[in-house]
C-alpha positions as CSV (number, residue, x, y, z in Angstrom):
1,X,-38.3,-51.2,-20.7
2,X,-34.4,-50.0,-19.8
3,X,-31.8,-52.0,-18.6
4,X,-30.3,-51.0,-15.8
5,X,-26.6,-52.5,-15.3
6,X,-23.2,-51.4,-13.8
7,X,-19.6,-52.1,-15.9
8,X,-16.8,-51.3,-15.1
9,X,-14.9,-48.3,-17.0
10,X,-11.4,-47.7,-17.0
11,X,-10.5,-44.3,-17.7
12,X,-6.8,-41.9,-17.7
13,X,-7.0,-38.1,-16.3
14,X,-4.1,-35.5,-15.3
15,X,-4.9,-33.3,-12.6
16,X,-2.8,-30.8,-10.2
17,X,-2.9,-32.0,-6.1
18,X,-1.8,-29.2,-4.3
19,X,0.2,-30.4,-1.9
20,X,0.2,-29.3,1.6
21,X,3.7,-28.0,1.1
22,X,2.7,-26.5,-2.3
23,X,-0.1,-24.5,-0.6
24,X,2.2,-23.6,2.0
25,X,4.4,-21.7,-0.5
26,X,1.5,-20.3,-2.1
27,X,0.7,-18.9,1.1
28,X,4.2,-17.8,2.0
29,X,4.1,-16.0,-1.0
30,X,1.0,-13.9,0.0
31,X,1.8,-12.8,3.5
32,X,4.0,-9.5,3.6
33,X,7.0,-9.2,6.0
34,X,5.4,-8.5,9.0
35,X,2.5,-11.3,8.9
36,X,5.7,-13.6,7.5
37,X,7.0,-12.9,11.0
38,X,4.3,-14.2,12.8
39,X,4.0,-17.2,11.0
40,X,7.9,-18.1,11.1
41,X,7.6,-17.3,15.0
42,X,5.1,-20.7,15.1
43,X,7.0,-22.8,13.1
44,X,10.0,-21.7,15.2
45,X,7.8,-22.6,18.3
46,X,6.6,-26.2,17.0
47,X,9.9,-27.4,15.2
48,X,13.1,-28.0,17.5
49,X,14.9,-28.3,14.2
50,X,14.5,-24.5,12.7
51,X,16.3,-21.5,14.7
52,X,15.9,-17.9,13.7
53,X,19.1,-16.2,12.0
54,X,20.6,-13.0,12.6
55,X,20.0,-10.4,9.8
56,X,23.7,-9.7,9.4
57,X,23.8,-11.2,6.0
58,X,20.8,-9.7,3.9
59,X,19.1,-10.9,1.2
60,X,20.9,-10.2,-2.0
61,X,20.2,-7.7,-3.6
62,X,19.4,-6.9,-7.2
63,X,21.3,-4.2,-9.7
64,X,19.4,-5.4,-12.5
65,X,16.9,-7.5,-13.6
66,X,17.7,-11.6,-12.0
67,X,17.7,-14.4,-13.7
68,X,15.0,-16.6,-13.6
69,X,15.8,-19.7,-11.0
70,X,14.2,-22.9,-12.1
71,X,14.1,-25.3,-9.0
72,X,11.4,-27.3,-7.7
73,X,9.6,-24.7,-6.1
74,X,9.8,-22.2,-9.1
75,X,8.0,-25.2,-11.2
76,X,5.6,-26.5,-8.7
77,X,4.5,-22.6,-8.6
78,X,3.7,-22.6,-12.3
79,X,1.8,-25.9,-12.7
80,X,-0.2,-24.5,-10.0
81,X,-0.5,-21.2,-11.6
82,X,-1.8,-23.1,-14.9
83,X,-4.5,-25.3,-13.1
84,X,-7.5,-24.4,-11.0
85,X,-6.9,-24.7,-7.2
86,X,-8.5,-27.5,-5.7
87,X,-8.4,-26.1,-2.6
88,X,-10.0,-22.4,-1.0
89,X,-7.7,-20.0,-0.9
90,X,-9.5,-18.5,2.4
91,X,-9.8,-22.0,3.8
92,X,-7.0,-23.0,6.9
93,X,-3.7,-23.7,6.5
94,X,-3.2,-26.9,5.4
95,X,-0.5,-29.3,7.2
96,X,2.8,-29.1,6.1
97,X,3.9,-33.0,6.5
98,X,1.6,-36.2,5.6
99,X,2.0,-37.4,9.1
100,X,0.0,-34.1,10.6
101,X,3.2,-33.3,13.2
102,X,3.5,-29.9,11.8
103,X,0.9,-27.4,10.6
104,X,0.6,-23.6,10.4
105,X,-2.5,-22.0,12.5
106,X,-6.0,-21.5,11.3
107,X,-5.9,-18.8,9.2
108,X,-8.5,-17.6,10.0
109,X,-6.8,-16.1,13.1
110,X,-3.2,-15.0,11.5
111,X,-2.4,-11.4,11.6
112,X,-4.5,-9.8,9.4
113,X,-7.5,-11.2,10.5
114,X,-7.4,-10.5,14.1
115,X,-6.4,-6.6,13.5
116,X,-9.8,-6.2,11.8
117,X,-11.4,-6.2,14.9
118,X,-9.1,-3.6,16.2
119,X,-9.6,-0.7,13.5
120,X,-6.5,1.7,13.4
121,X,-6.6,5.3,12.9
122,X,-5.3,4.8,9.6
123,X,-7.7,2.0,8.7
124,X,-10.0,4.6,9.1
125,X,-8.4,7.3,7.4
126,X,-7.8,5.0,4.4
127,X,-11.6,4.3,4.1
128,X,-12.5,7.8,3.8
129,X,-9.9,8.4,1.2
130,X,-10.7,5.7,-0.8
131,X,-14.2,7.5,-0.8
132,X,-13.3,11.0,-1.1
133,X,-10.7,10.2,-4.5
134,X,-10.7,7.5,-7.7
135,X,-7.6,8.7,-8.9
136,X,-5.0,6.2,-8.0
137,X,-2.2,9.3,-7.5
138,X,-4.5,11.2,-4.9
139,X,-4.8,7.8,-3.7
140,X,-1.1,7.0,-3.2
141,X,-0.6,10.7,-2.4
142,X,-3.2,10.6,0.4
143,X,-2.2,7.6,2.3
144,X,1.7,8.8,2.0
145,X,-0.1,12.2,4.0
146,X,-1.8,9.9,6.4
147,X,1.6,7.9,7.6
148,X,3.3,11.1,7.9
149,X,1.1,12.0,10.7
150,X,2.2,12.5,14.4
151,X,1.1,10.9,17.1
152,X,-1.7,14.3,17.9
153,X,-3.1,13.8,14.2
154,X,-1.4,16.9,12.6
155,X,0.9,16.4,9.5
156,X,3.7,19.2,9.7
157,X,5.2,18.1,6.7
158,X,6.2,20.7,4.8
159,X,4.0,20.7,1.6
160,X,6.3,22.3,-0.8
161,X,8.9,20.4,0.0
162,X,6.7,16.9,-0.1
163,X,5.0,17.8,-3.3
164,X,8.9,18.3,-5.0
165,X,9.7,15.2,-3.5
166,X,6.7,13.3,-5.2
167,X,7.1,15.1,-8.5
168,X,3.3,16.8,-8.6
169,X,2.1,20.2,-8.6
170,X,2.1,21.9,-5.3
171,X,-2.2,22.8,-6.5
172,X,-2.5,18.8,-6.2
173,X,-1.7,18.7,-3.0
174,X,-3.1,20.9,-1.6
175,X,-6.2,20.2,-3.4
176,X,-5.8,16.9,-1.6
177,X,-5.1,18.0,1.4
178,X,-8.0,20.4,1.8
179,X,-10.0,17.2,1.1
180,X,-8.3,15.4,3.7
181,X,-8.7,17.9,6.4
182,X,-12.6,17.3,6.1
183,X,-12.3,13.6,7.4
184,X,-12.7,12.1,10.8
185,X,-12.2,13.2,13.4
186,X,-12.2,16.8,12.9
187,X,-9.1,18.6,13.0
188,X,-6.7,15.8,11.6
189,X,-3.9,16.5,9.1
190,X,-4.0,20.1,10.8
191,X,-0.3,22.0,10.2
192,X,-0.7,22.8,13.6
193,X,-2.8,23.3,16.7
194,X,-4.7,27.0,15.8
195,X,-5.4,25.0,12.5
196,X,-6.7,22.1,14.0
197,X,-8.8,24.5,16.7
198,X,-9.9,26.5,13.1
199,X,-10.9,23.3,11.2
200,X,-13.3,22.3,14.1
201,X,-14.5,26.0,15.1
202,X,-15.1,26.1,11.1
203,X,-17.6,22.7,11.3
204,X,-19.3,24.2,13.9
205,X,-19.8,27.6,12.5
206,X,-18.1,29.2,15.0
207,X,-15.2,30.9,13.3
208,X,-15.9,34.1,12.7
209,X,-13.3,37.7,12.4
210,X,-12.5,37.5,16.0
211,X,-12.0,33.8,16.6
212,X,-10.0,33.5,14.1
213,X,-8.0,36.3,15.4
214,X,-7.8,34.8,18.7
215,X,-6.4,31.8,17.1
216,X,-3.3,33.9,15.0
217,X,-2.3,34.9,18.9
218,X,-3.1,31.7,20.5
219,X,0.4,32.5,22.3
220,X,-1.2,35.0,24.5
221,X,-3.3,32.5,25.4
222,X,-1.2,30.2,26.7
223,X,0.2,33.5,28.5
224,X,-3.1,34.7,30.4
225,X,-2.2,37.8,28.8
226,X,-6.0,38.6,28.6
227,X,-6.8,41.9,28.5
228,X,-3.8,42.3,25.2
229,X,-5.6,39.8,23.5
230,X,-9.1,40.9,23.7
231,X,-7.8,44.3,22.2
232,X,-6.1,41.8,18.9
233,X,-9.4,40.5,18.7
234,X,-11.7,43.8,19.3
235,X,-13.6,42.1,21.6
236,X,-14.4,43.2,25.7
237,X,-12.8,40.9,28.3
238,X,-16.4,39.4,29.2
239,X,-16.7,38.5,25.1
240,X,-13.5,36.6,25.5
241,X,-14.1,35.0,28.3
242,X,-17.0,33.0,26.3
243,X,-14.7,32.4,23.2
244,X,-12.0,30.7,25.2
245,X,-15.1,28.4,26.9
246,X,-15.5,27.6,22.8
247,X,-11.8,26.7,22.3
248,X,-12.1,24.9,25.7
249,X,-14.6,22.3,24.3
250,X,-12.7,21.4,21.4
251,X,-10.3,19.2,21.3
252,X,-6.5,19.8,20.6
253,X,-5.3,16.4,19.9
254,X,-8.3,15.4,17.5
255,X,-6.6,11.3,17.4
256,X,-6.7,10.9,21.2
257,X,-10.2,8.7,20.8
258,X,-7.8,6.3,19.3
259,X,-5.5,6.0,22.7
260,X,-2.3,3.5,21.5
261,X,-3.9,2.6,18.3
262,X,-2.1,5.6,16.7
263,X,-1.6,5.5,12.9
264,X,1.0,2.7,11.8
265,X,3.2,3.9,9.0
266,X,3.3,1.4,6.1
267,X,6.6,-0.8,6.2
268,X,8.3,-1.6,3.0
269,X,9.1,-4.7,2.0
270,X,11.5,-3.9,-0.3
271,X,13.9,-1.4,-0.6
272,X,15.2,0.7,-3.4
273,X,18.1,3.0,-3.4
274,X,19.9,5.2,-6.2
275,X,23.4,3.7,-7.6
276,X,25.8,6.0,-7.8
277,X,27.0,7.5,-11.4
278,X,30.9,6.5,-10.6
279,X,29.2,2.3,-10.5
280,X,27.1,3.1,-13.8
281,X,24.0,4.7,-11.9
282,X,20.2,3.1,-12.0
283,X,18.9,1.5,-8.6
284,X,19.5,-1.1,-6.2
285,X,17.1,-3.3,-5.1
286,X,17.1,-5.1,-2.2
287,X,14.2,-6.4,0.4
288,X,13.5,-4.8,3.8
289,X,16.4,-7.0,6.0
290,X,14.7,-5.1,9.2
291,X,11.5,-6.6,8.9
292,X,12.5,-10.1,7.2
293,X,12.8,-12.9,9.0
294,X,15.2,-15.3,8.3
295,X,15.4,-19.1,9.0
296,X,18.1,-22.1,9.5
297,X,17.8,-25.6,9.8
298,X,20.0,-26.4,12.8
299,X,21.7,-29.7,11.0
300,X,24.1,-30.1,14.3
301,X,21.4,-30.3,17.0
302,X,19.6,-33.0,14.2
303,X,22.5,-35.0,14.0
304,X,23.2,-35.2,17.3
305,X,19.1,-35.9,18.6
306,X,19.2,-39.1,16.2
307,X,22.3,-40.6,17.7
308,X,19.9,-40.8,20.4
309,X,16.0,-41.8,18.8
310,X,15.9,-45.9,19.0
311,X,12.1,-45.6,18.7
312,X,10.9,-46.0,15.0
313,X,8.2,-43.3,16.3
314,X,11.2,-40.6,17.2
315,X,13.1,-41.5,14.3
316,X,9.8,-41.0,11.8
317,X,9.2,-37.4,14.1
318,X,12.9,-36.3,13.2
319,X,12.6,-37.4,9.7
320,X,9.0,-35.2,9.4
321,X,10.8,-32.0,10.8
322,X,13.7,-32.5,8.8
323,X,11.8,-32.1,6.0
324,X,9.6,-29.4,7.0
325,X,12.4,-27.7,7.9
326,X,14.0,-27.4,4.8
327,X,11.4,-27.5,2.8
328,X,10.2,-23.9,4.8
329,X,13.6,-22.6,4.1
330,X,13.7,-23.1,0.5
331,X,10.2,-21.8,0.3
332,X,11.3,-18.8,2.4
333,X,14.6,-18.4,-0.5
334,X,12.2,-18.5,-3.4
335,X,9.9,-16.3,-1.6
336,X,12.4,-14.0,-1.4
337,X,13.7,-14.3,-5.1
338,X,10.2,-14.2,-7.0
339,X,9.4,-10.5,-5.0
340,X,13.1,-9.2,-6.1
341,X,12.3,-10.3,-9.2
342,X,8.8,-8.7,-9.5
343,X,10.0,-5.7,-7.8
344,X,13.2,-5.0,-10.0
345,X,10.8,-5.6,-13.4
346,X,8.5,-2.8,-12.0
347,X,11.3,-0.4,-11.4
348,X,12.5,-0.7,-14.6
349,X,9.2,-0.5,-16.2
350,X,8.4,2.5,-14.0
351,X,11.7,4.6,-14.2
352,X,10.3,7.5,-15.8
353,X,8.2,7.8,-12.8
354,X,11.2,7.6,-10.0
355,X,13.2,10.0,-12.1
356,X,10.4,12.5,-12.9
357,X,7.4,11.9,-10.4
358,X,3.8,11.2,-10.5
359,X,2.9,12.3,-14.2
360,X,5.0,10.0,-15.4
361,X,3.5,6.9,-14.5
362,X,3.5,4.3,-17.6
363,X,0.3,2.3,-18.1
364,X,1.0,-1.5,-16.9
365,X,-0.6,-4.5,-16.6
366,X,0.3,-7.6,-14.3
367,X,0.9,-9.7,-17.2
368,X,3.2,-7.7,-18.8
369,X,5.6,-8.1,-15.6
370,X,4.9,-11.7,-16.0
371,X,5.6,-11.7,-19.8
372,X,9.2,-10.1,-19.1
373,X,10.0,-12.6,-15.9
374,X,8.6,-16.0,-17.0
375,X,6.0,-16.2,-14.1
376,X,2.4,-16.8,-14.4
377,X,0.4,-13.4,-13.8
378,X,-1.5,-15.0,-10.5
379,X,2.0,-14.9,-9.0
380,X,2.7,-11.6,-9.9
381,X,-0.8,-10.5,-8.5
382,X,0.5,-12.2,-5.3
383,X,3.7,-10.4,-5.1
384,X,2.3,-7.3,-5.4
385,X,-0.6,-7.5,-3.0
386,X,-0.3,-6.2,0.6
387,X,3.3,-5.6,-0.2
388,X,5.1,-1.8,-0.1
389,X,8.1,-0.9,-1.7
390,X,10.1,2.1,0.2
391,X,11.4,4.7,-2.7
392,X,13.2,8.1,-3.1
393,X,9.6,9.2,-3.4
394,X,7.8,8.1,-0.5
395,X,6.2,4.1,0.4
396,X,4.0,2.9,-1.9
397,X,2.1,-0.8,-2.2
398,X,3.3,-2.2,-5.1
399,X,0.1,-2.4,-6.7
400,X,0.0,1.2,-7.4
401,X,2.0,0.7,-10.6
402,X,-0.2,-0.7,-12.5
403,X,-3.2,1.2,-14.6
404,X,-5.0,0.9,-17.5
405,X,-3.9,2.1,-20.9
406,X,-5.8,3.9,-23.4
407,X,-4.2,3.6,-27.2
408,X,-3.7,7.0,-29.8
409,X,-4.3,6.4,-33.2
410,X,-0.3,6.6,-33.7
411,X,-0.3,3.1,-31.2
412,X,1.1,5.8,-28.4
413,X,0.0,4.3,-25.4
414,X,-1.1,6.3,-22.0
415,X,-1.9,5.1,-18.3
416,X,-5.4,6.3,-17.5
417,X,-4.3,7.5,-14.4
418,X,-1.5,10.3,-16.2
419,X,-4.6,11.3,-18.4
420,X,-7.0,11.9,-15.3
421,X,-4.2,13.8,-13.6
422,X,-3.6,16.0,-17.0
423,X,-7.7,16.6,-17.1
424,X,-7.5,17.7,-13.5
425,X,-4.3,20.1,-14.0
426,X,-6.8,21.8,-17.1
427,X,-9.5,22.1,-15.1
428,X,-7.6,23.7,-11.7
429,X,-5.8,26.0,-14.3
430,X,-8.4,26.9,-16.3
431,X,-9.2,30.8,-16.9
432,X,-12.5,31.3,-14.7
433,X,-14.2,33.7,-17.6
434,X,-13.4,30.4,-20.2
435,X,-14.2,27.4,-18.7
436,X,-13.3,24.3,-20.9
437,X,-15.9,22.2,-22.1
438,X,-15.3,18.4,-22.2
439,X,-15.1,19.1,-26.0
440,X,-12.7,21.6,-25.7
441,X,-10.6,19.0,-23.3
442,X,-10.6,16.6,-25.9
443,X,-9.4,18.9,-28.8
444,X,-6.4,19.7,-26.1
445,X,-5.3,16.2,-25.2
446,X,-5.7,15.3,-29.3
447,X,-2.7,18.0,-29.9
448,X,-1.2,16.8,-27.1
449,X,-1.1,13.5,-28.6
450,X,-3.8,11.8,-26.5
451,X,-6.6,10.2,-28.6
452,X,-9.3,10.0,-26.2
453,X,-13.6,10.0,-26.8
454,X,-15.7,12.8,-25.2
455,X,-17.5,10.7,-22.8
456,X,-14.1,8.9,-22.0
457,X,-13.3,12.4,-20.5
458,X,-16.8,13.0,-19.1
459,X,-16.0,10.0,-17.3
460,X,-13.0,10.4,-15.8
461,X,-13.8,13.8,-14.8
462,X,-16.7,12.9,-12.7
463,X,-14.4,10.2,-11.1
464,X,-12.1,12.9,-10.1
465,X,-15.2,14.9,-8.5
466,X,-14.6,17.6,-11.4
467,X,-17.7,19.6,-12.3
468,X,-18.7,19.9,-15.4
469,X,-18.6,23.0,-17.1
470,X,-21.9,25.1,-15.7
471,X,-21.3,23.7,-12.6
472,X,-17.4,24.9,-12.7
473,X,-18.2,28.6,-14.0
474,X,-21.0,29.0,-11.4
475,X,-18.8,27.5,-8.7
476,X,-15.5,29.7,-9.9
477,X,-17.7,32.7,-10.5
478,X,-18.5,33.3,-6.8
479,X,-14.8,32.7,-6.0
């Protein structure tokens, strides 16, 4: 028979409480410029003691890597880093002060939550390309295409000129772009509006010798100049009559559907610019000061409200938003540091890639920035998220610098991504009465100095949507 009794045990444990305040920076640290605007604009509303700043002084910016700062915020973000959460990252917003008088909104309902209800034309571009491409430059290249587009859905950006800017093969793009021009709605990313009429008479099966030539004088058209054009297209007047009711049914602005919600171009966060040689060259880093917000504590208006609190309760209130106060602006100042830091690290780790272009991307990992920085990785995957850097090159989400490596037998080391761009530049160039076999691939990347396995390449060729062989020579043969 047991013995059931209670004593009393006394025992020592060290845990991590995140601290309202600590899971405010955490947060702050997420959000990218334009959701950090929102928020600031409700702490602005609720504390009398924070006014916004004018952004006539930016941030400063960074020539070279920064030092690493080591205040209080810099350490309570890595003891968090190095401890499980006790708290859910999706969960609300926790109060700011102990005594509950200041608190950021559910977050369930900040910025990002309530557009998903409202899905953008380039939400929905974005989802197709995500489905259409793997390869994290078509992927890059793709949504660069779909902010270039006008307010009708066409991109008239010259290709050429693009595909120098972004340092890839003018075959790439317009690989990509052919891709593209099958999304929805029909007729986006047309170059102009008889290819946008083309790409929708094509879906229907309606463009045929004489529509097409209809659409190469689309002028006359526009002209009423009838009877000229139906001798272009070597059709009677009656037979043109019932090809312009085709055109009439299409639809020459195929983003209309989407009314206001037009496609918003990515903003950068940060900004990068190219030093001149005569200062010693490199790049400039510095964040977006359009989009920032900045923040003051507005110490004259608190010293002259206490002169007048007598009440222990007004007095305690001031105190609270005093605190919050400042405590949000050196949040907002380490906020600020930790993405120039992340930011300048990547740039240096990537220069091959802003001085060459897209081929030239180095395999790199999260940690490694966080190795060279002295952050904890999770902070580095913060940065990075949801966060755009604007370049000589185009916008791209910070994120896109960072790929997997595979490892030569000499300890060379190469991003995943360069080698599925290299297996898709064989493949397009390949001579159509010897198509490579994934063997043959791999005995050209092993002189290239590219150590790879044969299923390694089957594998990232059917991520890129590459046939394989038989499929390729059948395909190229009817060419």
């Amino acid at each position: 028979m047991s013995n059931i009794s209670q004593k009393l045990d006394l025992r020592q444990s060290q845990n991590l409480v995140m601290t309202p305040q600590l899971q405010q920076a955490i947060k702050l640290l997420q959000l990218n410029n334009i959701e950090l605007n929102e928020v600031i604009e409700e702490e602005l509303e609720k504390n009398p003691l924070l006014e916004k700043a004018e952004n006539d002084q930016d941030e400063q910016p960074v020539d070279n890597q920064p030092e690493t700062e080591k205040d209080n915020i810099d350490q309570t973000f890595d003891n968090a880093n190095n401890t499980e959460p006790d708290f859910d990252p999706g969960s609300k917003m926790a109060e700011i002060s102990s005594g509950g008088n200041s608190k950021f909104e559910d977050y369930e309902n900040s910025f990002e939550n309530r557009m998903e209800s409202e899905k953008t034309l380039r939400d929905h571009l974005t989802e197709q390309l995500h489905m259409a491409c793997s390869d994290a430059r078509d992927l890059a290249i793709g949504e660069l295409l779909i902010d270039r587009l006008d307010e009708s859905g066409y991109l008239r950006e010259d290709i050429t000129a693009l595909a120098e800017r972004l340092g890839c093969s003018h075959e790439r793009l317009e690989n990509l772009l052919r891709i593209m021009k099958g999304f929805e709605p029909t007729g986006v990313f047309a170059s102009d509006l008889a290819d946008c009429l083309a790409i929708q008479l094509h879906e229907r099966g309606q463009l045929d010798e004489q529509m097409q030539a209809l659409l190469d004088n689309i002028n006359l058209l526009a002209e009423y100049d009838h009877k000229k054009l139906a001798e272009i297209c070597g059709v009677n007047e009656t037979y043109l009559k019932d090809m312009i009711v085709e055109i009439q049914a299409l639809n020459p602005k195929p983003v209309s559907d989407y009314d206001h919600l037009v496609v918003q171009t990515a903003i950068p966060d940060v900004l990068m610019k190219r030093l001149p040689k005569n200062v010693g060259g490199g790049w400039r880093v510095e964040l977006n000061s359009e989009t920032l917000p900045r923040v003051l504590v507005n110490n004259e208006y608190y010293t002259e409200v206490s002169k007048t609190a007598t009440q222990k309760k007004d007095k305690e209130y001031l105190s609270t938003q005093l605190g919050n106060a400042n405590w949000l602006v050196k949040a907002m100042d380490q906020r600020a540091q930790t993405i120039l830091k992340v930011a300048a690290e990547i740039i240096e780790q990537q220069d091959a890639f802003f001085n060459y272009g897209i081929e030239f991307l180095r395999p790199l990992k999260l940690v490694d920035i966080a190795e060279e920085i002295e952050m904890h990785e999770s902070t580095v995957s913060r940065v990075t998220t949801n966060k755009y850097i604007g370049t000589p090159r185009g916008i791209f989400e910070l994120k896109f610098f960072f790929s997997t490596a595979l490892i030569s037998e000499d300890g060379t080391s190469h991003s995943s991504e360069s080698i599925k761009a290299r297996i898709k530049t064989l493949t397009d160039e390949e001579d159509p009465k010897k198509i490579l076999s994934d063997d043959k691939i791999v005995d050209i990347l092993k002189s290239e100095g590219i150590d790879i396995a044969r299923r390694t390449v089957a594998k990232y060729r059917e991520a890129l949507h590459i046939g394989s062989s038989v499929q390729r020579r059948k395909q190229k043969k009817n060419l």
